[in-house]
Phi, psi and omega in degrees: 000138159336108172294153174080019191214151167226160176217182218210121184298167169276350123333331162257344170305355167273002138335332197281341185076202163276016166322166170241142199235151171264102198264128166254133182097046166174152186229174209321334180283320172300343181262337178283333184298306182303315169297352161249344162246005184219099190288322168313349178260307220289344198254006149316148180276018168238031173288296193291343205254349162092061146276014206258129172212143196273113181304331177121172184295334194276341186301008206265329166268152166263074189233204208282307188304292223277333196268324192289325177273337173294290214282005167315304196283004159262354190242041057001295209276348200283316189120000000 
């Protein structure tokens, strides 16, 4: 694991608090597909509050492209 980064069982995931969570290796149809099949995630608060953002397919590696498109897509959604 990463420093600065965790990861989280569905079971534990009420843990999370008021976080904002990041799904990696998946983009916007995948967080409503997670938030729909899995009801413990949909009563998180950062479900209800739309905090949830999909990194994208490329997010599973790190080299210079895949760290560029990731941070593309919150300064996308940001405006």
């Amino acid at each position: 694991m990463r420093a600065g980064s965790s990861a989280s069982s569905f079971e534990n995931a009420g843990r999370l608090g008021a976080s904002s969570l990041y799904i990696v290796n998946a983009d916007g149809s995948d967080v409503a597909e997670y938030r729909e099949s899995h009801p413990v995630l949909a009563v998180l608060p950062a479900f209800a509050e739309g905090r949830v953002h999909a990194l994208g397919p490329e997010s599973f590696r790190l080299d210079r492209f895949a760290a560029m498109a990731v941070l593309a897509r919150p300064a996308a959604a940001a405006g």
